[in-house]
C-alpha positions as CSV (number, residue, x, y, z in Angstrom):
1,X,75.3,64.8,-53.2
2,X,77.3,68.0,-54.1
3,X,77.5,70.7,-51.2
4,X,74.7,73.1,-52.9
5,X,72.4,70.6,-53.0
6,X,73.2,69.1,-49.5
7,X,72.4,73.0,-48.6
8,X,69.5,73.3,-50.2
9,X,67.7,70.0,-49.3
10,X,68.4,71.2,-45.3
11,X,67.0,75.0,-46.4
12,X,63.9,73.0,-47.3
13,X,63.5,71.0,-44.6
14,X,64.0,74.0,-42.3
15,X,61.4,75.7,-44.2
16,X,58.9,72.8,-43.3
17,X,58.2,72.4,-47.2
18,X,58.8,69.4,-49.0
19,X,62.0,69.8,-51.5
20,X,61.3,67.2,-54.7
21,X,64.3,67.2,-56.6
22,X,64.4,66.9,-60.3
23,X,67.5,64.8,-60.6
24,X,67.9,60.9,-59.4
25,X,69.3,60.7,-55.6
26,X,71.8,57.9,-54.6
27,X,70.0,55.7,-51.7
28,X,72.2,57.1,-49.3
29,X,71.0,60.7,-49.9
30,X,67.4,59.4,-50.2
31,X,67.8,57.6,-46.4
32,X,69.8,61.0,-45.5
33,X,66.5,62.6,-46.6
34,X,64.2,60.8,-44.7
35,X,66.1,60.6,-41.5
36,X,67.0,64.1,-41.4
37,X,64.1,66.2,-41.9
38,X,61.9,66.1,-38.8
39,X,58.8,66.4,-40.4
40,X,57.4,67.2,-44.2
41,X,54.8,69.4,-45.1
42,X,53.3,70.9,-48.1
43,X,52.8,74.5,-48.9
44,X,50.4,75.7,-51.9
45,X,49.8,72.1,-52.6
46,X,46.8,69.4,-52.1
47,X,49.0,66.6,-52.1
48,X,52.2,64.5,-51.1
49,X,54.2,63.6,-54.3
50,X,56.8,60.4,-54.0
51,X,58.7,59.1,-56.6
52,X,60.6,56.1,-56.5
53,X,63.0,55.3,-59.5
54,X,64.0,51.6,-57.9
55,X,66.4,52.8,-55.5
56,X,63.9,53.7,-52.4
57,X,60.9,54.5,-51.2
58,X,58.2,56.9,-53.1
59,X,56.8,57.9,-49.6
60,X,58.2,56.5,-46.7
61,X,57.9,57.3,-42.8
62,X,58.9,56.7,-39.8
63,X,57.9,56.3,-35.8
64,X,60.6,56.5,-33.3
65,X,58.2,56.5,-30.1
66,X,55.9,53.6,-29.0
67,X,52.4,54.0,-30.2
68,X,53.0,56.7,-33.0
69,X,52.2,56.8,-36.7
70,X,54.6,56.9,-39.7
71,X,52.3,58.1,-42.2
72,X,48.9,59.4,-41.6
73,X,46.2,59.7,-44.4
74,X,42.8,61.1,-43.3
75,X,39.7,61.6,-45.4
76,X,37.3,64.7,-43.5
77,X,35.1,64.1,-46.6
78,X,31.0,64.0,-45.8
79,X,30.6,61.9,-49.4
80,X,33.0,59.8,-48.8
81,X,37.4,59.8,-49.7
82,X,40.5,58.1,-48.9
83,X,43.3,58.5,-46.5
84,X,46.1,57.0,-48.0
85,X,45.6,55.6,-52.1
86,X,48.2,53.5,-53.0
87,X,49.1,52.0,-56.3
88,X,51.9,49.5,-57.7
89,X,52.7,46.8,-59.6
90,X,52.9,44.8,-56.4
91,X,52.0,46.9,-53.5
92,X,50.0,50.0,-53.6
93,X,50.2,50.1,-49.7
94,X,53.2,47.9,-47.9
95,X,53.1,48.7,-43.9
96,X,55.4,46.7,-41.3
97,X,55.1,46.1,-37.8
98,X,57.9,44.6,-34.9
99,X,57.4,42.7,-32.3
100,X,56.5,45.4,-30.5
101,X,54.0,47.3,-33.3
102,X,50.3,46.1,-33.1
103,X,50.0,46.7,-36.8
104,X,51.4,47.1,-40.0
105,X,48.6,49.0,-41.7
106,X,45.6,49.5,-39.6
107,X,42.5,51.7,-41.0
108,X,39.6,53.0,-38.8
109,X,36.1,54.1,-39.6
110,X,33.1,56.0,-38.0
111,X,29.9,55.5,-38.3
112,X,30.0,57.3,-41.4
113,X,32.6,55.6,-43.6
114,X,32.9,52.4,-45.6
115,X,35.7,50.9,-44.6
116,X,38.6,51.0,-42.7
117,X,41.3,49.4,-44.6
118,X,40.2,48.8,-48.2
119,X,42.3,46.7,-50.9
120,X,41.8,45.7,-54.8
121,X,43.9,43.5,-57.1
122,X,43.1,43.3,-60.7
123,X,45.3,40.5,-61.5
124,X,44.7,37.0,-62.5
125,X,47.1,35.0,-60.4
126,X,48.2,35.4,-57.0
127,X,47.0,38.3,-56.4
128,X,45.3,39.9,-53.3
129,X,42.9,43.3,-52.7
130,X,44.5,42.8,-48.7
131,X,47.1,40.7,-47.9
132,X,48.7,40.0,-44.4
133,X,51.3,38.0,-43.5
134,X,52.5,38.1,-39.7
135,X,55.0,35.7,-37.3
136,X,53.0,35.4,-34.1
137,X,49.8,37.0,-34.5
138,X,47.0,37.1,-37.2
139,X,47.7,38.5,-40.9
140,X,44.5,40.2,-41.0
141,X,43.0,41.1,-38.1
142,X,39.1,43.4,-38.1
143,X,37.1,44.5,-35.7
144,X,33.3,45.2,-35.7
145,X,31.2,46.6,-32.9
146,X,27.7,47.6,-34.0
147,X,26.3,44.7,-35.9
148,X,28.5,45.3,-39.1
149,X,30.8,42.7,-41.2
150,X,34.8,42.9,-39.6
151,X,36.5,40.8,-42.6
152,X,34.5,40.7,-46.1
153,X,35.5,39.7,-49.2
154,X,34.4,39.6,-52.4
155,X,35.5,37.8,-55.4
156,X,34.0,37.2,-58.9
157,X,36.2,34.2,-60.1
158,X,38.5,33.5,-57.2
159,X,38.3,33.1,-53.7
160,X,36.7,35.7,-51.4
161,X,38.7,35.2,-48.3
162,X,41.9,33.0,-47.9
163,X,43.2,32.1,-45.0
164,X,46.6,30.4,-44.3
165,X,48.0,29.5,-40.8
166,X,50.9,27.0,-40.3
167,X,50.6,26.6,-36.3
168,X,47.6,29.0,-35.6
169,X,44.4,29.2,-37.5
170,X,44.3,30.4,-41.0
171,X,41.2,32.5,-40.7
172,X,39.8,33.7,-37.3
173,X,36.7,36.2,-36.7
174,X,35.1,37.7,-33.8
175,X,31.9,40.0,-33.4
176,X,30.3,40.7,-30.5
177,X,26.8,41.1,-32.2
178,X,27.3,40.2,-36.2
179,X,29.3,38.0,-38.2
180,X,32.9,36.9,-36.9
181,X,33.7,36.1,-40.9
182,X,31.1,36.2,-43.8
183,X,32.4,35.6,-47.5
184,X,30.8,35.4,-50.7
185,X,31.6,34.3,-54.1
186,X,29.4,34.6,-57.6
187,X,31.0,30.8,-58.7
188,X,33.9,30.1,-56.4
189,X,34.7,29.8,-53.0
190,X,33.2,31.8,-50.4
191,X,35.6,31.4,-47.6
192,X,38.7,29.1,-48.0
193,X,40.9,28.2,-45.0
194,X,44.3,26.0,-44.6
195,X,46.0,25.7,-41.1
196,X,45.3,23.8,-37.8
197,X,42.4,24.6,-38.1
198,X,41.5,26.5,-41.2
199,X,39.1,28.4,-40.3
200,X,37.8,29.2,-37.0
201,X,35.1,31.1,-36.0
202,X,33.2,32.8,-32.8
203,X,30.8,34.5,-31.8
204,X,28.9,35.9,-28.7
205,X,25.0,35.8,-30.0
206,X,25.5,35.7,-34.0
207,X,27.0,32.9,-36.4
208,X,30.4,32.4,-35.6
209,X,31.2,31.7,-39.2
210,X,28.2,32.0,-42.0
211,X,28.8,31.4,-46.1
212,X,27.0,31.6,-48.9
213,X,26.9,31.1,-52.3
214,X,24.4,31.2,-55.4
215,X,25.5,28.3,-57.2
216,X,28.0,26.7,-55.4
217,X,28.9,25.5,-51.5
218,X,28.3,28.0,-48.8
219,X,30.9,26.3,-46.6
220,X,33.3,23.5,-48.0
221,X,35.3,21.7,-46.0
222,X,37.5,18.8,-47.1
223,X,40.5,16.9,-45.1
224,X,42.8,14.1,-46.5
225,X,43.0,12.0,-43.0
226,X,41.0,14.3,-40.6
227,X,37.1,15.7,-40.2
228,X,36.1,18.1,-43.2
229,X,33.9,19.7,-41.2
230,X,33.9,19.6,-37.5
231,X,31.4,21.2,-35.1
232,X,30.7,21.2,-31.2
233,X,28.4,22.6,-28.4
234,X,28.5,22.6,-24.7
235,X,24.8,23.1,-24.2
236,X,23.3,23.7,-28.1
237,X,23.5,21.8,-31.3
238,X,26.5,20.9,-32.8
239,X,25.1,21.5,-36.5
240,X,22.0,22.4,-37.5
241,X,20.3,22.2,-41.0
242,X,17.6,23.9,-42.5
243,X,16.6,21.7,-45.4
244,X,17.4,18.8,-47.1
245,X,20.7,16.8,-46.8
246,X,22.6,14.8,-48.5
247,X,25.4,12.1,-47.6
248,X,27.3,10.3,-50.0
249,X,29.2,7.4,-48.3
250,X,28.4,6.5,-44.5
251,X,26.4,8.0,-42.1
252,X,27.9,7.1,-38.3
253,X,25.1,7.9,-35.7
254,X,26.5,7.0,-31.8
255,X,24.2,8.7,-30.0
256,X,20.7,7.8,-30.3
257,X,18.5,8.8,-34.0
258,X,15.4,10.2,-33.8
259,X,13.4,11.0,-37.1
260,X,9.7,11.7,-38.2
261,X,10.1,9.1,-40.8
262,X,12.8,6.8,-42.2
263,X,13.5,4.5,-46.0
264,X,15.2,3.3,-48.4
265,X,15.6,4.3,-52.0
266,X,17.5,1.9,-54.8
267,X,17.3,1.9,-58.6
268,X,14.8,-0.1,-59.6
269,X,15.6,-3.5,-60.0
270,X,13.6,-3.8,-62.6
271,X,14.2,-0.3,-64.4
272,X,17.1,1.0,-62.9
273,X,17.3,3.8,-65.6
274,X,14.0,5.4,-65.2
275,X,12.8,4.5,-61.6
276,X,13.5,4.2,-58.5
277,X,12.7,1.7,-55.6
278,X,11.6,2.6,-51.7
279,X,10.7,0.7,-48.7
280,X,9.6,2.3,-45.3
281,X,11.6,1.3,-41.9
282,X,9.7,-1.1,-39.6
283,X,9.3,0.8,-36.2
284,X,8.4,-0.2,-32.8
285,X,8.5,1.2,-29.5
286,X,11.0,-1.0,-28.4
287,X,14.6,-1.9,-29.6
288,X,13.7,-5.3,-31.1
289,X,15.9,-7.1,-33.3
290,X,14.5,-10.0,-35.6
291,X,15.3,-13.0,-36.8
292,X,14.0,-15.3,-38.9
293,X,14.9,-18.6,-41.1
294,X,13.5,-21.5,-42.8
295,X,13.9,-25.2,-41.4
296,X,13.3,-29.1,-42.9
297,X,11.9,-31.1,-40.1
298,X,13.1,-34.7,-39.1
299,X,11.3,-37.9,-39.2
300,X,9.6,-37.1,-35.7
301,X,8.4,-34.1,-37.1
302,X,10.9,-32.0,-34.9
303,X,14.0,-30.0,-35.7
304,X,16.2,-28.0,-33.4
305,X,17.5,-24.3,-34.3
306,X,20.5,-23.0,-33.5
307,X,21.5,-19.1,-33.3
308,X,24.4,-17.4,-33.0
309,X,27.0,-18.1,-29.9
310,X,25.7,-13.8,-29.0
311,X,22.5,-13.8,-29.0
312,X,21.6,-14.7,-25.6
313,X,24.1,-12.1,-24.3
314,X,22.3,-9.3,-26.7
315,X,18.8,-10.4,-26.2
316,X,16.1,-10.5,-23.8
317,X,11.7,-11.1,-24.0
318,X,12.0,-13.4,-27.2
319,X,8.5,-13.5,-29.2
320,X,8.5,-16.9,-31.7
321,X,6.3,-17.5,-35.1
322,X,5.9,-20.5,-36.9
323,X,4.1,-21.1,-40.6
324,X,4.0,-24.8,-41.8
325,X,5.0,-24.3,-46.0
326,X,3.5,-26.8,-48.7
327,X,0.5,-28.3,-45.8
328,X,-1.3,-27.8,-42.9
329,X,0.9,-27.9,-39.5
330,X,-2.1,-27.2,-36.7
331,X,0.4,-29.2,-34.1
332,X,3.4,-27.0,-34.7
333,X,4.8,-25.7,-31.6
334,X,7.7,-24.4,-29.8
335,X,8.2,-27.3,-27.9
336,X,11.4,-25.9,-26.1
337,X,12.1,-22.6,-25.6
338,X,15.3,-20.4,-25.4
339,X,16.7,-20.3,-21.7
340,X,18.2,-17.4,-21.3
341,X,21.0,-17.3,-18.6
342,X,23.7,-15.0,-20.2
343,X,25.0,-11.9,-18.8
344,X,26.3,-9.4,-21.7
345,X,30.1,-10.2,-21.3
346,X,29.7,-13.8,-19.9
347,X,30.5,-15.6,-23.0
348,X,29.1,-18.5,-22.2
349,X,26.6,-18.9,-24.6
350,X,26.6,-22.3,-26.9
351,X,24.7,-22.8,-29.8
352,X,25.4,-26.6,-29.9
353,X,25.3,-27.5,-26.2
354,X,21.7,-28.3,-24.9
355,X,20.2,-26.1,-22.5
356,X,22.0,-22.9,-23.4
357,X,20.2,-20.1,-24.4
358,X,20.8,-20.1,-28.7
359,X,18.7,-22.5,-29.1
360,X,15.1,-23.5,-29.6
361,X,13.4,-26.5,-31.0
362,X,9.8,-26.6,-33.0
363,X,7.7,-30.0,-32.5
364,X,4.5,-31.3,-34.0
365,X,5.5,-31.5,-37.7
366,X,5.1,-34.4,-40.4
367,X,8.8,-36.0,-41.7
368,X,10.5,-33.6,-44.0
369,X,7.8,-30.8,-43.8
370,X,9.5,-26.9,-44.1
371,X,8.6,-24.5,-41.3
372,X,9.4,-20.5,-41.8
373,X,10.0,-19.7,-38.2
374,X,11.0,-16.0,-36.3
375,X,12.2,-14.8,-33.4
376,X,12.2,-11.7,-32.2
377,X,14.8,-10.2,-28.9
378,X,14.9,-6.9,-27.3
379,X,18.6,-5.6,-26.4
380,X,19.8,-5.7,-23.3
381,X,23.1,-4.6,-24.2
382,X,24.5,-1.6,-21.7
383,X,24.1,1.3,-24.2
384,X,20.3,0.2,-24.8
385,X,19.5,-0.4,-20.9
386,X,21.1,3.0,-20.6
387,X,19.2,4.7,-23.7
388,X,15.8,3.2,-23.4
389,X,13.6,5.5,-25.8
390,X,10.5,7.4,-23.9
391,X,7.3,6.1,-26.2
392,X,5.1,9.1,-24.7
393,X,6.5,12.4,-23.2
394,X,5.1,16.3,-22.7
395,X,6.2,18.7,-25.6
396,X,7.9,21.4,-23.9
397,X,5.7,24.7,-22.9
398,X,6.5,27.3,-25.4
């Protein structure tokens, strides 16, 4: 920079205006700029010009105190303006924070504005209306006090809010009255989270985290090796559904079920293309398990039935039924009964050894007659004597 225009640029900045010079500026006089003039105003203008040829900055400021601003954009506007409009190929506003900065960018609103930091991308791939990337804390941090929506995006074809956290969570929300997170998408992805975990949220009275969609999932969740979806309550529900539900694969229940009504539903064995097939649970007001078989009795008439080596251990109150097939059987009996001596984990249960309680023996038959025959146990298992169901019980007062 030649000595007239070294004069000139500190005449400006003395004069409180803002000098924009015609010609390009090495970096060095660009930094010398900035760093020199202690503040910038304009004069007869409505607006802060910067121009950045792809050596600097366009607009660029600093704070050397804790706590201060850099650059300051505020809209006074009743109908509505902008603070600070940024535009660029890749950044229309770039703001960085230390260790010591709370925040990058950070945008504030009254009651009367929009929002306080607003961002929009019109490109295709990898691209972001607000994007925050940060060390230690979140990327995008928003705050909501009276009932309104901190974090929202919106997307048409993409994702509304992404979320990416290597050691922390990937998307995190907090409202004291409203939604922590809400996102909505028109055919993708409403929210979308990776991390440990991907997206997490709380909240003190509303949903912690809430998605919707009009023709797709509300909330997806998906994991290769752990839960897709996990939830937990200290005194509520864990997960709660309005409507119907489906699973497709295995349903784990380790706790006790309770339903208004429970079946079945194949194809159609016979027309598995155009029908299907349903059969209704059995119930009973006691955890009975059944079994059942069909045996060929000996010459005396008699046959002994074995079960398996656990059932005395699992069982307890055994109920028999016998049916003579092909003729008459009005002497068929249960002429010895199961004995039932096991304790849960004894073991010592023997289907083969006489006496022990697997066994039972039907008398009273003809040679070679077939007898359908059932027995039916309740548990005694720990987890059923601990979780006996309560047949009749008081509906609590409203």
């Amino acid at each position: 920079m030649s000595e007239s225009e070294e004069d000139t640029l500190i005449q400006v900045c003395n004069n409180s205006t803002l000098w924009k010079n015609t010609t390009r500026l090495k970096q060095k006089s660009y930094a010398w700029f900035i760093n020199s003039c202690p503040l910038g105003r304009t004069v007869n203008m409505s607006h802060v010009d910067g121009i950045n040829d792809g050596i600097g900055y366009g607009v660029s400021g600093r704070d050397n105190i804790n706590y201060g601003v850099g650059v300051l954009g505020e809209s006074t506007s009743e109908y509505g303006g902008v603070g600070i409009l940024g535009r660029g190929n890749r950044s229309g506003v770039y703001g960085s924070a230390t260790s010591f900065g709370p925040s990058g960018v950070l945008g504030c609103r009254d009651y009367r504005g929009e929002y306080g930091v607003y961002g929009s991308a019109n490109g295709y791939y990898n691209s972001y209306g607000v994007f925050g990337v940060s060390s230690y804390g979140p990327g995008v941090r928003g705050e909501s006090y009276y009932g309104k929506v901190s974090v929202l995006g919106e997307s048409v074809y993409g994702v509304g809010v992404h979320g990416n956290g290597i050691l922390g969570p990937g998307m995190w929300g907090l409202s004291n009255s409203g939604y922590g997170i809400i996102g909505y998408s028109h055919q993708s992805i409403g929210i979308y989270g990776w991390g440990h975990p991907g997206v997490y949220g709380e909240s003190d009275f509303g949903p912690g985290l809430s998605g919707r969609s009009s023709s797709s999932y509300g909330i997806h969740g998906y994991s290769n090796s752990g839960d897709g979806i996990y939830g937990g309550s200290t005194s509520g529900l864990a997960a709660r559904f309005d409507g119907n539900v489906r699973v497709n694969g295995r349903l784990r229940v380790t706790g006790t079920l309770q339903k208004g009504g429970g079946s079945f539903t194949i194809d159609h064995p016979l027309d598995p293309a155009n029908k299907y097939l349903s059969h209704s649970f059995v119930e009973s007001p006691e955890m009975k398990n059944v079994y059942d078989g069909i045996v060929a009795l000996d010459d005396k008439g008699e046959a002994e039935i074995g079960l398996p080596d656990w059932f005395g251990a699992l069982n307890d109150h055994f109920r028999y039924q016998l049916t003579a097939i092909g003729a008459p059987g009005p002497n068929l009996h249960i002429a010895e009964e199961i004995t039932n001596t096991d304790d849960y984990n004894s073991g010592s249960g023997d289907k083969n050894k006489k006496g022990s309680s697997n066994r039972f023996k039907v008398a009273g038959g003809t040679s070679e007659m077939k007898v359908s025959w059932q027995v039916t146990g309740i548990r005694k298992d720990p987890w059923a004597n601990a979780n006996r169901i309560q047949v009749e019980e008081d509906k609590p007062s409203m």
